[in-house]
Each structure stands twice: as C-alpha cells, then as structure tokens.
Rosetta silent file (secondary structure, phi, psi, omega in degrees, C-alpha in Angstrom):
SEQUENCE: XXXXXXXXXXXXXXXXXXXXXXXXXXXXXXXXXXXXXXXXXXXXXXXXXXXXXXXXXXXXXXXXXXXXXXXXXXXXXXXXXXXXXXXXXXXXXXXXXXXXXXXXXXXXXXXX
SCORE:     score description
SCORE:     0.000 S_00000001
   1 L     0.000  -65.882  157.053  120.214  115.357   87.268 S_00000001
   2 H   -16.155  -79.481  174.153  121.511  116.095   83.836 S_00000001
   3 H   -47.002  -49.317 -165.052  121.265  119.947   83.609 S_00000001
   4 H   -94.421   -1.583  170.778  123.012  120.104   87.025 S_00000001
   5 H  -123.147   21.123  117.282  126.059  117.526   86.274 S_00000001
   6 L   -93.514   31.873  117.934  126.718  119.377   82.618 S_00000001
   7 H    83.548   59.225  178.694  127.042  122.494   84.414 S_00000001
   8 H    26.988   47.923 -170.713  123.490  124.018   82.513 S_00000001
   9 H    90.382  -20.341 -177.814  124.867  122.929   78.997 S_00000001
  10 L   -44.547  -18.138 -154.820  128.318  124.195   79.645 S_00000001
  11 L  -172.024  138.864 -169.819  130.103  121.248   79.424 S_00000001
  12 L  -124.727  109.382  164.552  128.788  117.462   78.020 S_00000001
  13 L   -72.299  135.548  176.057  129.216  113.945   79.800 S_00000001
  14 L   -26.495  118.028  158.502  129.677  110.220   77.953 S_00000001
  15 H   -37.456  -59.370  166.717  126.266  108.719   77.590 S_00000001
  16 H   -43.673  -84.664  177.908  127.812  106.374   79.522 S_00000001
  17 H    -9.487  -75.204 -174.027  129.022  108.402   82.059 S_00000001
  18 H   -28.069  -59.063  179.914  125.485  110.187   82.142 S_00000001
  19 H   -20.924  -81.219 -163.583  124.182  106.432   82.622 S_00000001
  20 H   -53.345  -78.935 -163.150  126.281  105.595   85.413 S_00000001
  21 H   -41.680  -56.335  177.863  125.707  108.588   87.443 S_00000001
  22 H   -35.685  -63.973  173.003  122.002  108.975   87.019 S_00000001
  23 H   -35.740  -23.937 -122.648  121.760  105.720   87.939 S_00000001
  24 H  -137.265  -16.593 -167.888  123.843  105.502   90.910 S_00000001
  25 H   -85.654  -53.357 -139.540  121.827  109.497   92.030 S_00000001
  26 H  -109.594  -17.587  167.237  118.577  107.831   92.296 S_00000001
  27 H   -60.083  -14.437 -179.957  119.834  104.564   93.810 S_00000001
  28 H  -100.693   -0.505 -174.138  121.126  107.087   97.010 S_00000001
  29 L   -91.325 -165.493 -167.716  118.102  109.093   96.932 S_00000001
  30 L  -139.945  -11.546 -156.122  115.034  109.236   99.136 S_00000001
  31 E  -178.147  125.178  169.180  112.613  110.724   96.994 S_00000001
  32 E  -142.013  124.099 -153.395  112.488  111.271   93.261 S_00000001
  33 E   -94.301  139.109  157.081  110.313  114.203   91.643 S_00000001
  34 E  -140.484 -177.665  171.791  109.613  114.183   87.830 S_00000001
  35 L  -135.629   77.973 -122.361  107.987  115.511   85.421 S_00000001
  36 L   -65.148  -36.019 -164.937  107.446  112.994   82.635 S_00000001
  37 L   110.351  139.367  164.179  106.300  115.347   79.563 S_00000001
  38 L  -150.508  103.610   49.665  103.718  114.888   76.957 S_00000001
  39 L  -104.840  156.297 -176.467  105.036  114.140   74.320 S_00000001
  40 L   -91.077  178.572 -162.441  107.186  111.898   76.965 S_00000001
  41 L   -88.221  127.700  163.663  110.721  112.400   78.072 S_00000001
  42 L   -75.377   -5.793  165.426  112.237  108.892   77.242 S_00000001
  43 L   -87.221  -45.979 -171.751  115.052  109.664   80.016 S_00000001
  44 H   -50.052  -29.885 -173.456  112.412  110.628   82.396 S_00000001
  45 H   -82.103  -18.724 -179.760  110.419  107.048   82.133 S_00000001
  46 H   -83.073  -20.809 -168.510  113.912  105.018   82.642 S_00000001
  47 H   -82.294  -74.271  177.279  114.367  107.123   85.787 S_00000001
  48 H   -34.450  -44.998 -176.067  110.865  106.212   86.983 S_00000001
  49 H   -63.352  -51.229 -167.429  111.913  102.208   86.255 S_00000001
  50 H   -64.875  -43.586   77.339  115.113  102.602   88.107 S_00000001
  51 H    73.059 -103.187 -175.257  112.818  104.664   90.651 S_00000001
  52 H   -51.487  -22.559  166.111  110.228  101.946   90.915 S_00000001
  53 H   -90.130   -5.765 -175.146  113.042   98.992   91.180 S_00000001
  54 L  -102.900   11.436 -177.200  114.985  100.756   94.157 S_00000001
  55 L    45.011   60.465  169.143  111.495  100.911   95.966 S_00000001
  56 L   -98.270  136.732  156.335  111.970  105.079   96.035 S_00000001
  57 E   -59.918  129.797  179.671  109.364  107.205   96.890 S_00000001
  58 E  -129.681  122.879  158.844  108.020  109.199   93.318 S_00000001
  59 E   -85.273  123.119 -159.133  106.741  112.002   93.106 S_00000001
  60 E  -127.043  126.010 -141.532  104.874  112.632   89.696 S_00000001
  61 L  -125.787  105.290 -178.621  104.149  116.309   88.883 S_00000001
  62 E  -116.698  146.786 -177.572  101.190  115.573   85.229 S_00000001
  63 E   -86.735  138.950  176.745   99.572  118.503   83.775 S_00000001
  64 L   -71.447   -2.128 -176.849   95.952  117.967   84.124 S_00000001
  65 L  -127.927   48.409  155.342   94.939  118.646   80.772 S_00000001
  66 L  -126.160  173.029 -178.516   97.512  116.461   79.120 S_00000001
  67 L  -121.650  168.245 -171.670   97.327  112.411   78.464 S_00000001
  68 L  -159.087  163.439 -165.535  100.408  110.291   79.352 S_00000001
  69 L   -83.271  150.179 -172.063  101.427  106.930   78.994 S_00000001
  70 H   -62.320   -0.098  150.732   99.515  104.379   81.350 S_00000001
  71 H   -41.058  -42.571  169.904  103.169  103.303   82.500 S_00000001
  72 H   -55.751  -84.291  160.625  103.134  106.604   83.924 S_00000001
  73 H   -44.211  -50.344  177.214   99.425  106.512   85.488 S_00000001
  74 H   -65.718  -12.970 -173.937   99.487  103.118   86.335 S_00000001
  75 H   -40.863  -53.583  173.520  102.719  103.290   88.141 S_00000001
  76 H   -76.298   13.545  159.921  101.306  103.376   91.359 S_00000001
  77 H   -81.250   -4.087  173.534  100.020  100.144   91.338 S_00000001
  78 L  -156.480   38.378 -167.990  103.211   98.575   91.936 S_00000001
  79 L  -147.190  154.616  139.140  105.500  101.524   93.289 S_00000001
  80 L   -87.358  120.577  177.242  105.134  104.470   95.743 S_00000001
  81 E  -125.992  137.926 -147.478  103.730  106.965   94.207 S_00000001
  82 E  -146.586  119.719  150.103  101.943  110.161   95.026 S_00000001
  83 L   -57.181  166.297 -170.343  100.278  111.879   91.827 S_00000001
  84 L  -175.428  124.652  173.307  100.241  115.904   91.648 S_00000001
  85 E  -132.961  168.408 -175.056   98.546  117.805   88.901 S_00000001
  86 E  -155.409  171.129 -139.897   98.801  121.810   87.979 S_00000001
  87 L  -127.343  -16.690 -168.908   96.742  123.297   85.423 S_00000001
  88 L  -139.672   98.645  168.500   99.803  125.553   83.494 S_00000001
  89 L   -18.694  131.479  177.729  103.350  124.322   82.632 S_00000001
  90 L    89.249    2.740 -156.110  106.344  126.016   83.395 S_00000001
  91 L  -139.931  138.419 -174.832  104.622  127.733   86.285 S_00000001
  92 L   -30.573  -37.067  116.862  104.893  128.849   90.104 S_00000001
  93 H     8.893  -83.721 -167.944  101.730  126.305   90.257 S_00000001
  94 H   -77.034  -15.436 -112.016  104.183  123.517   89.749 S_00000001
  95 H  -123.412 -102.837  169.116  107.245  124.722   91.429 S_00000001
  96 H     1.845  -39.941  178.789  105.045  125.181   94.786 S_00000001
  97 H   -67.210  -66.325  173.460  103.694  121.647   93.895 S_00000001
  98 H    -8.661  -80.371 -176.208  107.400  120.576   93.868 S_00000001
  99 H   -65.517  -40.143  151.025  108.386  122.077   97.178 S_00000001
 100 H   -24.001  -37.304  171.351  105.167  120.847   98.729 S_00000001
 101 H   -63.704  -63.451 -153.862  105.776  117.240   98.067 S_00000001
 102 H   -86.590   37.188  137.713  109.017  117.266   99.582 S_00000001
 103 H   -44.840  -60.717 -179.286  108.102  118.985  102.343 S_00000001
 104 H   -57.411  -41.284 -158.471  105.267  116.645  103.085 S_00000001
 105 H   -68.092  -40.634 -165.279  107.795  113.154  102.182 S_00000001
 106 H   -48.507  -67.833  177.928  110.359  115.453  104.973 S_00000001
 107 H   -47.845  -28.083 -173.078  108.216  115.788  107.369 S_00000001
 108 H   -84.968  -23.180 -174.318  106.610  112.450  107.199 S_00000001
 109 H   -75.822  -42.139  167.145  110.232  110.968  107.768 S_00000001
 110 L   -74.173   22.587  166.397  111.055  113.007  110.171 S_00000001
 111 L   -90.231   -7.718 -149.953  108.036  111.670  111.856 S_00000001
 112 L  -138.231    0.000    0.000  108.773  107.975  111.831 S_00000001
C-alpha cells in the first residue's frame, strides 16, 4: 500500500495521512496478502489487526525456515486465514505463491 501511494519513494505522505488511507484500503478490500518479515514488519502486523477486525480474507506468505510471532501463526484461530510457505525470499517461489492465492480466493468467489 505504501510503496504504491508514495509513488516508489518519490514523494512522502503524513503518518497520518499514511494511517488514514491504509486503513480505509483494507477496509474496501476483499483479500489482503502479506508478508509479515522476520525480524517483523510492525506496519505489516497492524494491517493483519485491521485485516482480522474487518473479517477480510488473509493471505499469509512465511518463509519456512524462519520463526514468527505466534500473533502471526495463531491468527487463524480467530480470522480467515490461509497460510503459504516458500523456501527462498525475494523469489519467483513467492511471487507465484502470491498470484496463486488470489487466483484461488477469485475463483472461489466467483463460484458462490
């Protein structure tokens, strides 16, 4: 969300601002893919809360040979959530994972 409303660093929005909008992208969304980090992204885990309070489908893209916080793991006990793991960061391997997800969440909507 960031990178793509400051124009790929070009140009820097109010924390506030940022706030507002982020907020207001994943309350309209349908589906929200992350990729939390280890060490973690402390924007990425407020997106997952706002995420998990709008009842949004999350997608969670974890490297398998990293540890993350159980806030993270545990998530899907009281959210939807669909786990994903790749083996190399950074890599076609996740990208593919990426587009795979929302393929699958497309398809299942346009199914219903």
């Amino acid at each position: 969300m960031a990178i793509e409303r400051e124009t790929y660093v070009k140009e820097y929005t109010s924390d506030q601002e940022s706030t507002k909008v982020d907020f207001e992208t994943i309350k309209n969304s349908d589906i929200v893919c992350v990729i939390p980090g280890s060490p973690a992204s402390g924007g990425v885990h407020v997106a997952l809360g706002w995420a998990s309070a709008n009842q949004k489908q999350i997608e969670i893209f974890l490297n398998r040979n990293k540890r993350y916080s159980p806030m993270v793991t545990g998530l899907s006990e009281i959210a939807n959530v669909q786990y994903h793991y790749y083996e190399t960061d950074y890599s076609n391997e996740v990208i593919e994972l990426i587009c795979t997800s929302i393929e699958m969440y497309l398809n299942e909507v346009d199914n219903e």
